[in-house]
N, C-alpha and C positions, 0 to 999 in steps of 0.2 A: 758354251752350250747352256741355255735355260733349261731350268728343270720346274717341272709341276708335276703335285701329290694330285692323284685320281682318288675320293674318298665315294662310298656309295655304299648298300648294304649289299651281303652275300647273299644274293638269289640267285640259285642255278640260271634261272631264263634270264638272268641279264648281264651272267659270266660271258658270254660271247660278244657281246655289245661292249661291253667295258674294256677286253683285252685288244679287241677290233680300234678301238676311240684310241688306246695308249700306242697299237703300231700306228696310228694315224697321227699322232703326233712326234714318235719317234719316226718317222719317214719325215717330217719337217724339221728337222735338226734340232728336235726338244725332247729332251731326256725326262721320261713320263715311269712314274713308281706307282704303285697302286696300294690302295688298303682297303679291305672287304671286310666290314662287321653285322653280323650276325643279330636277327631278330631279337633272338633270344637273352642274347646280353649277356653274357656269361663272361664272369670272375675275370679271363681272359680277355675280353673284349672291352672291357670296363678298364681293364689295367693298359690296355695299348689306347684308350680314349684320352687317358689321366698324360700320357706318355707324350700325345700328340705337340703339348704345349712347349715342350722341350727342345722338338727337332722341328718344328712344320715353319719356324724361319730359315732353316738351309735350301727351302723353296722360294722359287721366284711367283708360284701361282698356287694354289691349289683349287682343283675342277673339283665342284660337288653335284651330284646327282640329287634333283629336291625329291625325298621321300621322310617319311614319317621319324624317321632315324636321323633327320638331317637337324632338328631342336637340339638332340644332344650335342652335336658340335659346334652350337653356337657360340657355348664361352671360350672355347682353346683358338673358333676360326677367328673373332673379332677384337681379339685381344692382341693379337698380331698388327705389327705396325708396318711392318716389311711387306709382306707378302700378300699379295691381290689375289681374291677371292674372286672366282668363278661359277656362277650357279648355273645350272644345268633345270631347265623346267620342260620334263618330256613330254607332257600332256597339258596343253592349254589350260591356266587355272578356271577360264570362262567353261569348257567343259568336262573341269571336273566337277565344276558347281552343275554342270547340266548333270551331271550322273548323281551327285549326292541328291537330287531333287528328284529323280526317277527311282532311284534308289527303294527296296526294299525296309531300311532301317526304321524304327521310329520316328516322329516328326519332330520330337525333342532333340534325337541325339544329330540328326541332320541341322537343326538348328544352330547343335553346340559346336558341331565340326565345321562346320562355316564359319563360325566365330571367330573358334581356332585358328582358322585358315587366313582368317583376314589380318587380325589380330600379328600373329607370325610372319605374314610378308611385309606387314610394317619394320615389323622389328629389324628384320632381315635387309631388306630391297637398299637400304639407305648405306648401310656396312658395304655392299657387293661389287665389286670393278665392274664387269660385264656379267649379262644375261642371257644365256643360249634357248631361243626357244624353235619349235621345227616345224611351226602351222601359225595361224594367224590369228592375234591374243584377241580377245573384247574386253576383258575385266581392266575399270578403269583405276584399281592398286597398278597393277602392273604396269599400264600403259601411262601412268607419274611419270614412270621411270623409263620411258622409251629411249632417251638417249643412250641409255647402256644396252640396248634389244640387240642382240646378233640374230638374227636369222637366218639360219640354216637349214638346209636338208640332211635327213640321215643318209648316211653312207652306208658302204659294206668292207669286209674283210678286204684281203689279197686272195687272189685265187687260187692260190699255194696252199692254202688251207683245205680249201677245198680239192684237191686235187685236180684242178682246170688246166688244163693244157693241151695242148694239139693234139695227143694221142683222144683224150676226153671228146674232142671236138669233131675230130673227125670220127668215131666210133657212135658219135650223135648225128653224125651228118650219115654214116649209114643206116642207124636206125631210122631216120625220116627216108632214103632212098625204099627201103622194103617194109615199109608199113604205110603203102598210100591208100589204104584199106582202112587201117584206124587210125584212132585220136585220144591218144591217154591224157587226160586232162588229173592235177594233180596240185593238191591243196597243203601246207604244211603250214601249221598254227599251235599254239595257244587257244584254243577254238575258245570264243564269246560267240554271244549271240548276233554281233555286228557281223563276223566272217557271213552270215546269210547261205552260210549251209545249203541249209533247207533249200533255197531256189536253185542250186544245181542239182541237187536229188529230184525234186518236184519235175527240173525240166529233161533230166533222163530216164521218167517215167514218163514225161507228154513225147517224148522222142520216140519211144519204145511202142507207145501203146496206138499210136497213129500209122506204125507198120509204112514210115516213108522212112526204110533206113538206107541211108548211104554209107554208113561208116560203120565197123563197131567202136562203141562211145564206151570209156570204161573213166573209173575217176578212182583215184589213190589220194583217201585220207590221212595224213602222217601228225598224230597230234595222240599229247597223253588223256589214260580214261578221266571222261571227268560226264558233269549231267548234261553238259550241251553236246556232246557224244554219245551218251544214251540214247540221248534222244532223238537223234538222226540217225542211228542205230536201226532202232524202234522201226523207224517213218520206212526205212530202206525192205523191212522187214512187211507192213505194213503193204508197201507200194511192189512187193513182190520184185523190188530189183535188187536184191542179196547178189547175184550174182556180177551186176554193175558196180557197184562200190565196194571197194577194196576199205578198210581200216586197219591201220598200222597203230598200233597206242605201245607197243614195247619198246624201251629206249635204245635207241641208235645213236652209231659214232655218224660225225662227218664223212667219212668214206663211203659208207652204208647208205647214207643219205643220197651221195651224188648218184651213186647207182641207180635209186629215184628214177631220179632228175636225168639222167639221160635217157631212159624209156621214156619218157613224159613228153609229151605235145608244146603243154601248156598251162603253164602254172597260174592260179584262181587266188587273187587276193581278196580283199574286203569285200562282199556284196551285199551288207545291209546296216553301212555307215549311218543311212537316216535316224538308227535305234539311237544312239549316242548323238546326233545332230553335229556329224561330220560333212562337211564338204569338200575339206583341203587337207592333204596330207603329203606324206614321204615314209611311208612305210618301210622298214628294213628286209621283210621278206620278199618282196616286189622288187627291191633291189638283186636280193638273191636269187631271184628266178633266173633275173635278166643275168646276173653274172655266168647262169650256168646256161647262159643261152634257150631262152627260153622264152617267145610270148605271152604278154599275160593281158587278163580281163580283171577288173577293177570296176569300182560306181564312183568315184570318186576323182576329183582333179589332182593330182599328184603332179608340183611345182618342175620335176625333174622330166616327165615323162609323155605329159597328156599330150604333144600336139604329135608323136612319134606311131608310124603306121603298125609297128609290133606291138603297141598298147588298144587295145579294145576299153572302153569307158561306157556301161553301159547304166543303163538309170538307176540310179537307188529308190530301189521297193522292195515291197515282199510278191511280187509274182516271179513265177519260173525264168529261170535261165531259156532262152529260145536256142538250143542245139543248132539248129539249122545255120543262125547268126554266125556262131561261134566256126562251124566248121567250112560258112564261105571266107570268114577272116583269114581262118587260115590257110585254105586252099589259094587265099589273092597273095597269100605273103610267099606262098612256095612258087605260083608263078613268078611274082617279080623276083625272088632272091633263089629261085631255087635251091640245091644243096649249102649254098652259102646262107642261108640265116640265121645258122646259129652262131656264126664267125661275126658276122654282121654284128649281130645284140649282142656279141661278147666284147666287138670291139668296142662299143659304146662304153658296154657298163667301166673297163677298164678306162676309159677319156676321162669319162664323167662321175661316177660314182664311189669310187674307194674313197676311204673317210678320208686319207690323205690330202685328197682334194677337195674333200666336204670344208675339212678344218684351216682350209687355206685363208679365207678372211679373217677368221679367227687369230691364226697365227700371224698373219700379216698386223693387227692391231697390237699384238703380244709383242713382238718384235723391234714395234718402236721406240 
């Protein structure tokens, strides 16, 4: 069995993705360890950095996550003559340059970080066996180097994790049998300004205030406080539908979560990718809607999903979500699938979506 070191720094919000990435390659017969360091760099984390140069040839790979933290390891990863290094670049470098240039910082230090940026994928890109990226690059450093590109979609968990299973499934499928009356629509993020918030608030105020209701429309925010949750807050506030949006910002386990997710209709990805000058993606949460059986709405073409009748794709802007849209979609999904829809989109995500399947091209090159 091949073995590869997962290195990447310790952020909570990308512990679930990291741990997900490693069953995803121990489900392909590759014995996957992980090491998580810390912002802060502490005494400790310095001394398992120093450490790294000792053991990281008992590996046959090591995957790196590209973040700011990823410089430090560049003398222990390049100095290995064994083991094939794997970069991980989760955000097109073509739009992180779009965002350092939108960017609020100084013109100087946007300047310098570019620099940095370019500067260091040279350095780097020429050392690297393969390159994992999960949308479609423009930046002509990177695209040098295309013969190493793997491109991938993100995956998701096992659904063991989440607690999915037939009991979950059908306890969903009676929720949707006695609530043909509502539509709990239900967003869980990291909220940025891309998620486009705003236009499902906006459009369950033009739903509300045109008195053509068909359903009650209710929508559950699950995302920690932060100012782009004020400020939708604010607007909910403002637009006197307090009682329409639910906000969840206290931290919950994954059990808690699914519980969500089985009152939920229909889970709201991205809707105002235009901000960051997105068009293509593979979001992890979109995956997760769908694992927990769940329709979603999206503005964006996602490689995995867009030609499928459970996916709604509707334009990237900043006007209102159209309610009406949203609840003939789903009323067409419940004719054709009736109670089976959630089985339906669970059996999908389970075919196509766990990393393990994600990471199959990958490991099929690993392997020769």
């Amino acid at each position: 069995m091949k073995k590869i070191l997962y290195l990447a720094n310790n952020a909570d919000k990308l512990k679930n993705k990291i741990y997900a990435q490693c069953a995803g390659f121990e489900a392909n017969n590759m014995k996957c360890d992980d090491t998580l360091f810390n912002y802060s760099l502490t005494i400790k984390d310095l001394i398992a950095m120093f450490k790294l140069r000792y053991f990281i040839n008992k590996y046959d790979f090591v995957y790196v996550r590209m973040q700011s933290l990823f410089l430090l390891f560049y003398p222990w990863l390049f100095c290995c003559q064994k083991t094939k290094v794997i970069l991980e670049i989760p955000t097109p470098i073509s739009v992180m340059i779009h965002e350092i240039r939108i960017g609020r910082k100084p013109y100087v230090l946007q300047i310098m970080y570019r620099l940095w940026l370019k500067i260091f994928l040279k350095l780097v890109l020429r050392h690297v066996y393969k390159i994992i990226e999960y949308s479609d690059e423009k930046n002509n450093t990177i695209l040098y180097y295309k013969q190493k590109i793997i491109q991938i979609n993100n995956g998701v968990d096992f659904p063991e994790k989440y607690g999915v299973d037939e009991v979950y499934l059908r306890l969903k499928q009676l929720n949707i049998n006695t609530s043909a009356n509502e539509l709990n629509l239900i967003m869980v993020a990291n909220l940025q300004e891309a998620h486009g918030l705003e236009r499902a608030i906006y459009g369950l105020y033009n739903y509300y205030k045109n008195n053509e209701v068909t359903k009650k429309i209710t929508l559950t925010v699950i995302a920690g406080e932060c100012q782009i949750l004020n400020k939708n807050r604010e607007l909910t506030k403002k637009l006197n539908i307090m009682n329409r949006v639910i906000f969840i910002t206290d931290v919950i386990d994954i059990k808690e979560l699914t519980k969500y997710y089985q009152k939920a209709h229909i889970g709201l990805g991205a809707m105002g990718s235009y901000l960051k000058n997105i068009k293509y993606g593979s979001a992890i949460k979109v995956r997760e809607y769908i694992l927990l059986g769940l329709p979603v709405v999206l503005d964006y073409h996602d490689y995995d999903v867009y030609d499928l009748d459970f996916v709604l794709q509707i334009k990237s802007s900043d006007t209102p979500l159209d309610i009406n849209e949203i609840i003939n979609f789903y009323d067409k999904l419940i004719r054709k699938y009736q109670f089976e829809l959630s089985f339906y989109i669970y059996r999908f995500a389970i075919n196509n979506l766990l990393w393990s399947k994600k990471f199959k091209p990958l490991i099929d090159i690993l392997d020769k």
